[in-house]
N, C-alpha and C positions, 0 to 999 in steps of 0.2 A: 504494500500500500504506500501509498505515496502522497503528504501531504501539497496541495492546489492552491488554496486561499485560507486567511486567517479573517475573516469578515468581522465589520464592526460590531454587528447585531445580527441575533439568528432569524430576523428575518430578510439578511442580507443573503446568510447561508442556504436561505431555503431556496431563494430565488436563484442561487447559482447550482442547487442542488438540481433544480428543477429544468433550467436550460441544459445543464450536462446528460440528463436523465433522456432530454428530446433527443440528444443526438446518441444514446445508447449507452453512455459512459456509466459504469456502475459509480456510488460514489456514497459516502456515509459523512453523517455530521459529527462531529467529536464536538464536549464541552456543550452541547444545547444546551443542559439543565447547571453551569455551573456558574450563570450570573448572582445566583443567590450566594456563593460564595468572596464575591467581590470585595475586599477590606481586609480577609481572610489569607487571600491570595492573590499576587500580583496579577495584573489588568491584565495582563499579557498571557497570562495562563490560565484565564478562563472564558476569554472571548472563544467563540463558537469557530473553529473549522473545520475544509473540507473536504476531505480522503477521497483519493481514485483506488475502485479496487486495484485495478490493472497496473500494473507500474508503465506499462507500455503506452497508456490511454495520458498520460501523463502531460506530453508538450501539446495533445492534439485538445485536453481540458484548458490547459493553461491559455494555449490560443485562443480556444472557444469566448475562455474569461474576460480575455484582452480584448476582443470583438466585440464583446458589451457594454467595457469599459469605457471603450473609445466611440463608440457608435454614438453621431448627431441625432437630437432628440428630432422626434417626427414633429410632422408639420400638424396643427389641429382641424379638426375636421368640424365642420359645421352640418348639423341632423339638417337632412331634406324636410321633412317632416314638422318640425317644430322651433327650427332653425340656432338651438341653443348650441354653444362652441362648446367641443368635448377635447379634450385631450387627445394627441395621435394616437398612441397604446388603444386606447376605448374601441373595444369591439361594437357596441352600444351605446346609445346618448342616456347618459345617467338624468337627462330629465323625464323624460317620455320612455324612456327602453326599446326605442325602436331600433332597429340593425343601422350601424354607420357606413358609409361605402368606403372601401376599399383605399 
């Protein structure tokens, strides 16, 4: 195994847990439950990261990672429908719920 990312918050980790996971990389969170230990133990060793099984999936995670990191945020999108601005990411316009185009 081979550690990938050391993320600020686990729900940093989940979300890179979850991009590695689309492209097939197996991958495990270490540290999820040791924020409770924070004062305890240094910050540095209970922030949440996140393991490749594969040793070999390793530069093809870290890329993936880098891909995310660097990637220009999208443009937003305006609902045809009720014409409220959503977020690029938004599958959906969180006012109405109607599907956003493409």
């Amino acid at each position: 195994m081979k550690r990938v990312l050391i993320a600020p918050s686990l729900l940093d980790a989940q979300l890179a847990v979850d991009a590695l996971s689309s492209l097939g990389i197996t991958t495990h969170i270490f540290n999820a439950n040791a924020a409770g230990a924070l004062g305890e133990v240094p910050f540095m060793q209970a922030q949440p990261e996140v393991w490749v099984d594969d040793d070999a999936q390793e530069a093809r995670a870290r890329g993936a990672l880098a891909g995310l990191r660097d990637a220009p945020p999208r443009a937003e999108k305006r609902c045809a429908h009720c014409g409220e601005l959503n977020p690029g990411n938004f599958l959906s316009c969180w006012q109405c719920g109607r599907a956003l185009p493409d």
